[in-house]
N, C-alpha and C positions, 0 to 999 in steps of 0.2 A: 948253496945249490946253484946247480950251471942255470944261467938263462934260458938254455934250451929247450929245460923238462919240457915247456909244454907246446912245444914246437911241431908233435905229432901225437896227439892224445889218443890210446886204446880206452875205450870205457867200457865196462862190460856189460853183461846180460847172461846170468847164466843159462837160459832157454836156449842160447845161441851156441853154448860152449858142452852139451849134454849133461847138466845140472853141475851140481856143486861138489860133487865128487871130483868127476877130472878135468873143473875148471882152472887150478893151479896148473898145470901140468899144457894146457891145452891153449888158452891164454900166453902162458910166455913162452910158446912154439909161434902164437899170432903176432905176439910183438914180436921177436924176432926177426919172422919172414918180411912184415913189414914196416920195418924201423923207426915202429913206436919210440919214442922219449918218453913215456910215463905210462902206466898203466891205473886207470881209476877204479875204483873196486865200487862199483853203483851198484848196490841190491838191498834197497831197501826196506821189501817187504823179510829181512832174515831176522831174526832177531839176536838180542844183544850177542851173546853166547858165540850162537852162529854163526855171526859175521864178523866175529874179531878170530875166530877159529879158522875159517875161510881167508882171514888176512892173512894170517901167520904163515897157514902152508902157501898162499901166494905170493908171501915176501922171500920164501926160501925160492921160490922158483923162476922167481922175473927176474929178466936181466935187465931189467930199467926198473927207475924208483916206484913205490908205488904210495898212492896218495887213495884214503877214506874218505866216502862221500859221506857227509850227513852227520858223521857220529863223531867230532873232537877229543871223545873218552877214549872210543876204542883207537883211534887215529895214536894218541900217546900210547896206552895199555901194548898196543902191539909193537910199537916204535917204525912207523911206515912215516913217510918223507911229508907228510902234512896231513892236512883235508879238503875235500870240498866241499863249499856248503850251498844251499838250494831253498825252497822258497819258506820250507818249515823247517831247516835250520837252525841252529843257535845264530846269535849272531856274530861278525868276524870278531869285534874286537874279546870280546871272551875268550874266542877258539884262539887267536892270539894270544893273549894271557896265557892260556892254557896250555899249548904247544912250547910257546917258545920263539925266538926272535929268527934260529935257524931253518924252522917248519914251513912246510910251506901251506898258504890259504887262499886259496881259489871259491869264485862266487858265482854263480848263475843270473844274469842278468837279460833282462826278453823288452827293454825301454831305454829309452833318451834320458828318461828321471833316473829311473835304478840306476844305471849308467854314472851321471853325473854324482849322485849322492856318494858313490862310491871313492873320487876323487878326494874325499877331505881323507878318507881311510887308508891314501895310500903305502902309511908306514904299517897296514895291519893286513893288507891285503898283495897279493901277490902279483894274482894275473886274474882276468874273469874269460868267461864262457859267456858268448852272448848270441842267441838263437832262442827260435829257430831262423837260423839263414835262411834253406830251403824246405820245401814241405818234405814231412817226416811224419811215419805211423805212430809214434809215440807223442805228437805233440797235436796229431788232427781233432779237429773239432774244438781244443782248448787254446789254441797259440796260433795265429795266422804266422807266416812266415814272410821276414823281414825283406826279404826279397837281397840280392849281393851289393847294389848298388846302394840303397840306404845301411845296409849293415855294414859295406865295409866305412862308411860315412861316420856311423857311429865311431866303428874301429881306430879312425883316425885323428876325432875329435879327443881321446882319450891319450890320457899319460901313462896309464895302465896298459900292460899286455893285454891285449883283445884277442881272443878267440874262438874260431868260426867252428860252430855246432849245429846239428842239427840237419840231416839230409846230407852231408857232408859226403863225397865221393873224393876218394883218393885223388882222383885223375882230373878233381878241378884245384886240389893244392895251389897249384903254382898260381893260379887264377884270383886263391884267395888271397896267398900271401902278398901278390903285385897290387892286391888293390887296399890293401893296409892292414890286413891283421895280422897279428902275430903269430897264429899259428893252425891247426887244426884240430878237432877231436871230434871222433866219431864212434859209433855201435856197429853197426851193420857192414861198415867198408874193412873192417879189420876182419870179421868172423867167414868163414868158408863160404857159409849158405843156412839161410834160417833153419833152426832146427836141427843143426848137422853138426860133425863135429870136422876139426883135422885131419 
């Protein structure tokens, strides 16, 4: 798997993409346009069925890989480029086992501890997601935001791919990557307009 997958992360929401209908189809028009390296298929609340059903038709339609958040079953079951995993997650080294040495496994990390623990795992683990960088409607009230200067701190203390989530705006990219992370992923900078479609 190229190093770059995660060099521009689309993560979804299908609220944002007019459900789950023409989220395949509407999704890899958004990577597209704006030169996503990975598309993350985050919907958690779908269930099993569902959202390896939603993979499938999303794997026929992206032009970049795409990786399941949460679910290592469906992540193999559909044959998508790995998972990622989050706070109630399995944990990596199973999903490893599980996938395979070629898969790839990304982990959500929001601490200096998570962070560091993650270090010994680095033959099981790929890249992490670490946010929230900036404040974001999905993380208010539960997750202060790490602010760029201590996160990219983190980012640089790590041997691991580090990457900046969380409030993310396109147009501070370059801002993130100069100050040491490895990459970007975002919800809302990739999607038209909440609630809206392509």
């Amino acid at each position: 798997m190229a190093e770059d997958v995660w060099r521009r992360m689309l993560v979804t929401d299908r609220r944002l993409y007019g459900g789950s209908a023409g989220l395949p189809e509407r999704v890899a028009r958004a990577a597209a346009r704006h030169g996503a390296t990975a598309v993350v298929l985050r919907e958690k609340d779908l269930p099993g069925d569902a959202l390896r059903e939603l993979a499938r038709r999303l794997l026929e339609t992206s032009p970049v890989p795409v990786i399941v958040a949460h679910d290592p079953e469906a992540a193999r079951e559909v044959g998508a480029a790995g998972v990622h995993l989050g706070w109630t997650s399995p944990a990596p080294l199973p999903a490893r086992d599980l996938l395979g040495q070629e898969a790839l496994v990304g982990v959500s990390v929001h601490t200096p501890q998570e962070l560091t623990a993650l270090e010994e795992m680095r033959g099981s683990v790929d890249y992490v997601l670490l946010g929230p960088v900036f404040p974001t409607p999905s993380k208010e009230g539960i997750l202060p935001p790490l602010g760029l200067e201590r996160g990219a701190a983190m980012a640089r203390s790590s041997s691991l791919p580090v990457v900046a989530v969380g409030g993310v705006d396109l147009s501070r990219e370059g801002e993130l990557l100069e100050a040491g992370f490895s990459g970007v992923a975002a919800i809302r900078a990739f999607a038209p307009a909440e609630n809206s479609c392509p």
